[in-house]
BABALUM-603854 format. One line per 3 residues: for each residue x, y, z negated of C-alpha. Coordinates in steps of 0.02 Angstrom, whole numbers, plus 50000, padded with zeros to 5 digits. Layout:
BEGIN
X/Y/Z  ...
//
This chain:
BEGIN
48346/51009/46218  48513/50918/46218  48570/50773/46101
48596/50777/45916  48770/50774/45851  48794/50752/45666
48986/50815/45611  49065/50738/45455  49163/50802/45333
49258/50780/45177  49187/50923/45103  49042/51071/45184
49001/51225/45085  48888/51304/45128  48860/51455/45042
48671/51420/45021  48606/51402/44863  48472/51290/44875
48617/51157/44962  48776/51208/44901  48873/51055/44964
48855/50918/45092  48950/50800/45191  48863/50821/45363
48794/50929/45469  48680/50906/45625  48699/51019/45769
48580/51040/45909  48591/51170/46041  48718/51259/45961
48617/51285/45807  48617/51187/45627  48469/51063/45632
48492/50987/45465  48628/50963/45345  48655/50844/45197
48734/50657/45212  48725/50552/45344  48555/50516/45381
48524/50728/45387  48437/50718/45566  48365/50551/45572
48212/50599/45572  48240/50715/45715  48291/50567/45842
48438/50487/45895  48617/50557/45837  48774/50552/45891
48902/50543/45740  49049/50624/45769  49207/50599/45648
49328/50732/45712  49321/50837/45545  49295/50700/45434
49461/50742/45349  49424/50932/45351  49344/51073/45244
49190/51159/45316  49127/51316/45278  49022/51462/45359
49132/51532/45523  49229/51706/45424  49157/51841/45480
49288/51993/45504  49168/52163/45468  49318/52287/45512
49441/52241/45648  49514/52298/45821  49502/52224/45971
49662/52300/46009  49741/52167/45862  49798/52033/46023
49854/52171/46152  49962/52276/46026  50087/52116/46060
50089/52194/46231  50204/52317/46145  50387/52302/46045
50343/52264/45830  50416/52409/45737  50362/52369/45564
50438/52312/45388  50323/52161/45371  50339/51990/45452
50199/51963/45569  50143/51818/45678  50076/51856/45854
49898/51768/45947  50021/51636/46007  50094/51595/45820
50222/51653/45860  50334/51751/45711  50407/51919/45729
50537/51962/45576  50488/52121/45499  50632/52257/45483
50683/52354/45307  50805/52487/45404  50751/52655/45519
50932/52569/45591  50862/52407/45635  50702/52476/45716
50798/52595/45830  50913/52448/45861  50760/52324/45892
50693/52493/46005  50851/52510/46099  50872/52303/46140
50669/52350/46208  50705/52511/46315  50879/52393/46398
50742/52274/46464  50628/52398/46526  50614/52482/46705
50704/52630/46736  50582/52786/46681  50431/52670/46598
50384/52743/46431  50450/52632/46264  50294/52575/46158
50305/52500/46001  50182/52506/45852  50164/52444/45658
50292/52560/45587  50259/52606/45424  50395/52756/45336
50315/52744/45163  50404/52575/45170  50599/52648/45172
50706/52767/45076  50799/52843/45212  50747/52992/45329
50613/53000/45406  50581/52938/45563  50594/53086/45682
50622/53141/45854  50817/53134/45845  50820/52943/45795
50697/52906/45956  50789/53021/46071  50946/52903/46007
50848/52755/46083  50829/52864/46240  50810/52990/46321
50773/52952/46504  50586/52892/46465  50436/52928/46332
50451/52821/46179  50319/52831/46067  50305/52740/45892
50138/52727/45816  50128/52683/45631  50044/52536/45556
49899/52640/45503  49870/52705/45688  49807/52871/45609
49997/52938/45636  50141/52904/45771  50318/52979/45789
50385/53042/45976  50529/53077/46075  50592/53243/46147
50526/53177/46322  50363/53123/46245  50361/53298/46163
50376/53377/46338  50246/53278/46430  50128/53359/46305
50191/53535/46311  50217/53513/46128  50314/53664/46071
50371/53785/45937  50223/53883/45986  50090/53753/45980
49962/53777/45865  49871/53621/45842  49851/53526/45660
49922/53378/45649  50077/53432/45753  50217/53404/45628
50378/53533/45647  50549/53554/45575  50643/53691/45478
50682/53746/45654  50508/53771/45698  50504/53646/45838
50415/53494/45828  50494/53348/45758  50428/53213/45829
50285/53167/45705  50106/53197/45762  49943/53150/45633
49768/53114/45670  49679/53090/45848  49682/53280/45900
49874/53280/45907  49888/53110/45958  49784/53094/46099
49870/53199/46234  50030/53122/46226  49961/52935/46216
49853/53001/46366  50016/53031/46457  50121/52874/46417
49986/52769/46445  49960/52713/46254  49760/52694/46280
49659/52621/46153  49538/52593/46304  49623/52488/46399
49698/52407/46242  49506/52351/46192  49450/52291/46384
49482/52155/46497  49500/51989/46503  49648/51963/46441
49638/52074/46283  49456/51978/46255  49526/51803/46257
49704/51871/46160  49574/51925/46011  49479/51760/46024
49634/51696/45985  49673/51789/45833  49522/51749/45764
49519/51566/45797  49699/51538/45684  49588/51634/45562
49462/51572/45550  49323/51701/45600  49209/51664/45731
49099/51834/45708  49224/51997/45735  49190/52171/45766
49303/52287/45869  49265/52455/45759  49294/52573/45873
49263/52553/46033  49276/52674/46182  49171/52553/46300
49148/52617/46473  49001/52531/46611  49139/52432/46696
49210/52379/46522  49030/52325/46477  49018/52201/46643
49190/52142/46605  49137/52081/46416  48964/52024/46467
49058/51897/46589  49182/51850/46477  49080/51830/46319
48949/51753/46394  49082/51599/46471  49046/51434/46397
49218/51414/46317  49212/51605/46231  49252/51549/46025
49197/51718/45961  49043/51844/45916  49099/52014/45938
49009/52150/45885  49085/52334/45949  49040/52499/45870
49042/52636/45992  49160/52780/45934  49103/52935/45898
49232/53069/45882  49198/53213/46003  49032/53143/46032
48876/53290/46064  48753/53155/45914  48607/53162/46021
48706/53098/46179  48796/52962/46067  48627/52899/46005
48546/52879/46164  48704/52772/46223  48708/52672/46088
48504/52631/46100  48546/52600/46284  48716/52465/46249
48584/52377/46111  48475/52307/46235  48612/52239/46334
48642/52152/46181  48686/51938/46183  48739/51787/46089
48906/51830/46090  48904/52007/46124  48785/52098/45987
48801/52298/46031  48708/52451/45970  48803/52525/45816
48918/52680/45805  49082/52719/45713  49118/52891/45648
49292/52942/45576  49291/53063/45438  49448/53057/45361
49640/52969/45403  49767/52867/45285  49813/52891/45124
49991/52810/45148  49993/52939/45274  49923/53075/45174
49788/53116/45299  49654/53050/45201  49538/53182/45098
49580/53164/44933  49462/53246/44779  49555/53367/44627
49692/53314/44588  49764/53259/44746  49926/53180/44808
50048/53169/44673  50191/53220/44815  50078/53395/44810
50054/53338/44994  49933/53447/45097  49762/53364/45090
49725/53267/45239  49626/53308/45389  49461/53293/45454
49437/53196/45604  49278/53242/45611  49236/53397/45515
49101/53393/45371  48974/53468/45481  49001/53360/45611
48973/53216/45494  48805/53296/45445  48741/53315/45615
48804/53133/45681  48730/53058/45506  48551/53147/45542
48548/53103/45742  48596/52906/45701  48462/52906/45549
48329/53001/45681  48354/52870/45816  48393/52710/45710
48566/52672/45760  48665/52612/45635  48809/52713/45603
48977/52636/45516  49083/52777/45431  49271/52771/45407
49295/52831/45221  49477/52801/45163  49470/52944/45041
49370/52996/44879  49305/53167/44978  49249/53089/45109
49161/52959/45039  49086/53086/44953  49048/53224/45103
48978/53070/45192  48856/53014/45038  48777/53181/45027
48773/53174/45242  48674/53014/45245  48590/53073/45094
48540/53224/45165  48478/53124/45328  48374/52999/45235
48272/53147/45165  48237/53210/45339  48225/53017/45425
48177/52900/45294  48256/52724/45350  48230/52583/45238
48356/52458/45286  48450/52541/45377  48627/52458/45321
48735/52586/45373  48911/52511/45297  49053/52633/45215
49202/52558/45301  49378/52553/45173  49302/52632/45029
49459/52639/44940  49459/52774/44824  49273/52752/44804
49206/52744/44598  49088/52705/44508  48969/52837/44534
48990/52838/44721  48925/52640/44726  48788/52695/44632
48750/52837/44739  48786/52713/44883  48672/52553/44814
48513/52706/44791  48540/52763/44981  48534/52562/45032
48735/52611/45092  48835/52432/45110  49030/52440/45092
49150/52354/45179  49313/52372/45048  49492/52368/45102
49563/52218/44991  49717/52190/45102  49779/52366/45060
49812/52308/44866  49940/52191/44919  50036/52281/45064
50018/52463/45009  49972/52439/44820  50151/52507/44731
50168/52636/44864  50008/52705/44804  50049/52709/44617
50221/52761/44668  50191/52895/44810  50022/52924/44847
49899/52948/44698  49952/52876/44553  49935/52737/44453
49778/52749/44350  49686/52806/44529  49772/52652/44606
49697/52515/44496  49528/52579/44536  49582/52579/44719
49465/52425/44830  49347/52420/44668  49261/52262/44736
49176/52235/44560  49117/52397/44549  49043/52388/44695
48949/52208/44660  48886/52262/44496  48825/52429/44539
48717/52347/44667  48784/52358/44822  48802/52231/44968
48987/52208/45006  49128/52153/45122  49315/52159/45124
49400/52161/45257  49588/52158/45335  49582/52334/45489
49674/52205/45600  49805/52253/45672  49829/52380/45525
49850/52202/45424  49853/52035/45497  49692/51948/45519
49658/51817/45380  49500/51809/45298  49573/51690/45129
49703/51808/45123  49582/51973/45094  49487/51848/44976
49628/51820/44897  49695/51987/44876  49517/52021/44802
49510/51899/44655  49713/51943/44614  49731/52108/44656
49934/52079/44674  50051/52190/44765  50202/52165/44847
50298/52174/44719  50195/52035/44588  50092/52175/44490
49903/52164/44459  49848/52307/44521  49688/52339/44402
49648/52187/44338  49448/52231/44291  49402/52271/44473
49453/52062/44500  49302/51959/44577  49286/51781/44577
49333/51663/44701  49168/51618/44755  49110/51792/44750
49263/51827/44861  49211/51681/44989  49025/51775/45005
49114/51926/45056  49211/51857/45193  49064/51751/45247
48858/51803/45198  48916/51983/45135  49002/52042/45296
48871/51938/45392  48720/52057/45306  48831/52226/45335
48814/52176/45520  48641/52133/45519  48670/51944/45573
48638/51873/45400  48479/51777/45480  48600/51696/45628
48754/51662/45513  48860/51684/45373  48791/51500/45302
48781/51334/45342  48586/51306/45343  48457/51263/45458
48406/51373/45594  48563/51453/45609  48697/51460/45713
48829/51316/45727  49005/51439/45702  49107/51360/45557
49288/51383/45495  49385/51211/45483  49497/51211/45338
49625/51105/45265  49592/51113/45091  49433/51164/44966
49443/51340/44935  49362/51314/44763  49446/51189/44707
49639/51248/44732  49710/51383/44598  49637/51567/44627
49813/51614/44659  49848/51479/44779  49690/51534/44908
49800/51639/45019  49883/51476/45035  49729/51358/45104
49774/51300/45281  49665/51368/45423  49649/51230/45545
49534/51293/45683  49348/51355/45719  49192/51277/45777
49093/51394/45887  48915/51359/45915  48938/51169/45902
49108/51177/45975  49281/51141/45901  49415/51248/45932
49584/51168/45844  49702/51305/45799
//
C-alpha cells in the first residue's frame, strides 16, 4: 500500500449523514481512508498533510447520469445556436439571435473550408427565432458546391442543403417519416428523428461513432467534465465497436485519465436478444474507469421539436404527434429481453406517452422476469406526473429528470409547445422525491452545457430565460438538489457503494469548489465557482 495523504480544507461535505462536515480527508490508494479533522488517519500510520485545498470547498466528485461523449468533439464543428456557450478549452462562443447571422457565421465557415468538404455545424435551435424557418434555400445560400448540414440543439432534428438532399436521394417521391417537404412537394431541407437522419449524416460524414471514439474525443470530454466538476459521466448512447472498446480501455485505464465513464450501448435497430448478449459480454470487460454493461433505448424525440409523444391533448400548435424511434412493440420486446438477461436498460422518455408505453413495457416484463433491483432509470422524464412516479417508485423505476430544460426551453414550452399549466409540471423533481422514487437531474450535454450547480440550480428555482418560475411547487431544496447531482445519480448508475460521498471505503473523486454551496443564496448556486476535480486522490485544477 502507498503512503497516507490527508487533504485539508476550509470546508468538506460530504453528503453522509452520519459525518456531514469535516475539514480533512485521508486518502490512500485512491480511496477515502478516514475523514474528520486533522488527526483522521493517525491511527492508520504516518501521513502526509497536504494543504493544496485548504482554501477550497470539497464535496462528492458530480456525477453527470445523462451526457454525450460527443459534448468535446461537437467543437470539431462550426456553433450554430442562440445561446452563448463555452468550449473544453474555456473558450466562449457568442450565441446568435438571427437565421441571418447563422448563415453569415455558416458562410465565414464554408470560405475556410476545402473545396468540396461538407459544412457541419450543430446547436441550432428554430423555436428560438421569429423568422422563417430554417430551410434548404437559406443553406443552399451558404453554398452550394458542398453538403452542409445543420443539426439542432436537440440532435433529434437537423436541416440540409439541396446537395445534402441529393447525396441521400431525398426526393418528392420519398416516402420516409420524418422527411419534411414543402408546398411544392419537394423536400425542404428539414429531416426529424434517426430514420431520416441517418443516411445523409452517413454520407457527409456527421457520425456519432466517430464523434464518441478515440483519443482525442476521450480526453476533450475529460475536459468538459473537469471545469464541471463531474468526475463520474456517462456517454448515453453509445455505438461502441471492438476497436472503439481497445481504444477506451487504453485510454481510461492511463494514470492521468480524470474521469469514470460509464457508456450505455444503443439500442435502436437492435434484434433484443443480440443486444443483450453484447451488453453481458462489454460488462465483464468492465474497469475503474470504464464501468460498461447497460443499454439505452429511444422511444420518443423532442418536444421543442415536436417529435416527442405527447398524451390527449397534445401540442397546442395542433402539431402532428411525434414519432417513435422505436415503436411501442419494439419497446416491449427490448424491455422483456433486458429484464430476462439482467441488463439494465436506460429509456429515453421526453414525452407523457412514452413514459407511459414504457411503464406498462417494463411493467409487463417484471411480471414475466421478476428483477428486484434492477434500477432501470427513465432518462428526461419531463412530462412525467404524479401517477407515473408512483407507477415508477412500485416497478423500483429511478428517473433521471431534465432540470436544465426549465431554464433554456421553459417559455417556449408554455408559449409553443404544451402550454402553460402542462409546463409548470414539466421536470417535477418533487413529485418525483415524494412519490418515492430515487432521482437525478441532469444537463443531455451537448444538448445543454455541462454544469452540475447549474441543473441544481435550475431545480430548486425553476426560472426560465426570461425570470419566470416555472411551477413553483415542483421546487426542491438545495441540499436535496446537491444529492441529485451527487448520491442520487451515483445510485441510478449502480456506483452508490464506490461514490457519490465522501466516506470511508470509497473512492477518492471530489469536486473542488470555490464557495459553500449551502451557505450562498439558493438563487446564487448557479453562480458557485468550479475550480477543478480530484480524481482518485488526484487534483486536477480547472
Amino acid at each position: 500500500m502507498s503512503g497516507i495523504t490527508v487533504f485539508q480544507a476550509k470546508k468538506i461535505i460530504t453528503m453522509d449523514p452520519n459525518r456531514p462536515e469535516a475539514t480533512h480527508v485521508a486518502v490512500q490508494d485512491g480511496k477515502i481512508l478516514a475523514v474528520g479533522d486533522a488527526t483522521c488517519a493517525d491511527a492508520w500510520g504516518d501521513v502526509i498533510h497536504d494543504a493544496q485545498l485548504a482554501d477550497d470547498i470539497l464535496m462528492p466528485g458530480f456525477v453527470e447520469g445523462h451526457a454525450h461523449m460527443m459534448a468535446g468533439k461537437m467543437w470539431d464543428f462550426a456553433y450554430a445556436g442562440y445561446h452563448d456557450r463555452i468550449d473544453p478549452k474555456g473558450e466562449m462562443h457568442k450565441g446568435m439571435t438571427t437565421i441571418d447571422a447563422v448563415i453569415e457565421r455558416l458562410k465565414e465557415r464554408a470560405a475556410a473550408l476545402p473545396p468540396g468538404e461538407p459544412l457541419l455545424a450543430w446547436g441550432f435551435d428554430p423555436i428560438f427565432l421569429t423568422t422563417e424557418r430554417l430551410n434548404k434555400t437559406h443553406l443552399d445560400a451558404v453554398a452550394s458546391d458542398r453538403p452542409v448540414a445543420v443539426l439542432f440543439s436537440n440532435f433529434h432534428l437537423m436541416c440540409v442543403n439541396s446537395a445534402a438532399l441529393e447525396l441521400a436521394q431525398y426526393t418528392a417521391a420519398s416516402n420516409i417519416e420524418g422527411v419534411i417537404k414543402g408546398t411544392d412537394g419537394q423536400p425542404n431541407g428539414e429531416l426529424q428523428e434517426m430514420a431520416a437522419m441517418f443516411p445523409v449524416m452517413r454520407r457527409v460524414g456527421l457520425d456519432f461513432r466517430a464523434l464518441s471514439q478515440g483519443e482525442d474525443a476521450l480526453r476533450s470530454y475529460a475536459d468538459v467534465c473537469r471545469l464541471a466538476g463531474v468526475t463520474t459521466v456517462t456517454d448515453l448512447y453509445s455505438t461502441m465497436e471492438d476497436e472503439d472498446l481497445d481504444t477506451m480501455l487504453r485510454v481510461t485505464g492511463a494514470p492521468d485519465f480524470g474521469i469514470r465513464i460509464v457508456p450505455a450501448l444503443g439500442a435502436t435497430g437492435a434484434q433484443p436478444e443480440a443486444l443483450a448478449k453484447r451488453a453481458l459480454a462489454l460488462k465483464a470487460k468492465s474497469t475503474d474507469k470504464l464501468r460498461l454493461g447497460a443499454v439505452k433505448l429511444m422511444t420518443d424525440g423532442s418536444i421543442q421539436g415536436w417529435t416527442g409523444r405527447v398524451k390527449w391533448p397534445g401540442y397546442v400548435g395542433g402539431q402532428p404527434n411525434g414519432i417513435w424511434n422505436t415503436t411501442p412493440e419494439e419497446i416491449f420486446a427490448l424491455c422483456e429481453a433486458m429484464y430476462k438477461h439482467g441488463v439494465q436498460m436506460h429509456i429515453h422518455v421526453n414525452a407523457d406517452e412514452a413514459s407511459e408505453v414504457s411503464l406498462d413495457a417494463c411493467e409487463a416484463a417484471a411480471r414475466k422476469h421478476p428483477w428486484p433491483g434492477a434500477r432501470h432509470v427513465f432518462q428526461h422524464c419531463q412530462m412525467m406526473g404524479l401517477d407515473q412516479f408512483k407507477r415508477a417508485a412500485d416497478l423500483g423505476i429511478c428517473t433521471n429528470i431534465f432540470a436544465n430544460h426549465l431554464w433554456y426551453f421553459g417559455d417556449q414550452h408554455v408559449a409553443l409547445t404544451i402550454g402553460k399549466d402542462r409546463a409548470e409540471r414539466m421536470n417535477a423533481a418533487r413529485s418525483a422525491l415524494d412519490a418515492g422514487v430515487n432521482v437525478a437531474i441532469h444537463s443531455d450535454a451537448p444538448v445543454t452545457p455541462m454544469g452540475p450547480l447549474f441543473t441544481a440550480w435550475s431545480a430548486v428555482n425553476r426560472q426560465t430565460m426570461t425570470g419566470q418560475t416555472l411551477g413553483a411547487a415542483q421546487k426542491i431544496t438545495v441540499p436535496e438538489a446537491l444529492h441529485l447531482i451527487t448520491l442520487g445519480a451515483a445510485y441510478t448508475l449502480k456506483l452508490d457503494d464506490e461514490i457519490g460521498s465522501i466516506e470511508t471505503g470509497k473512492i477518492a473523486d471530489f469536486a473542488i469548489l470555490g464557495a459553500d454551496p449551502l451557505a450562498v443564496a439558493p438563487e446564487d448556486l448557479k453562480d458557485v465557482p468550479v475550480r477543478g476535480t480530484v480524481s482518485g486522490g488526484r487534483v486536477l485544477r480547472a
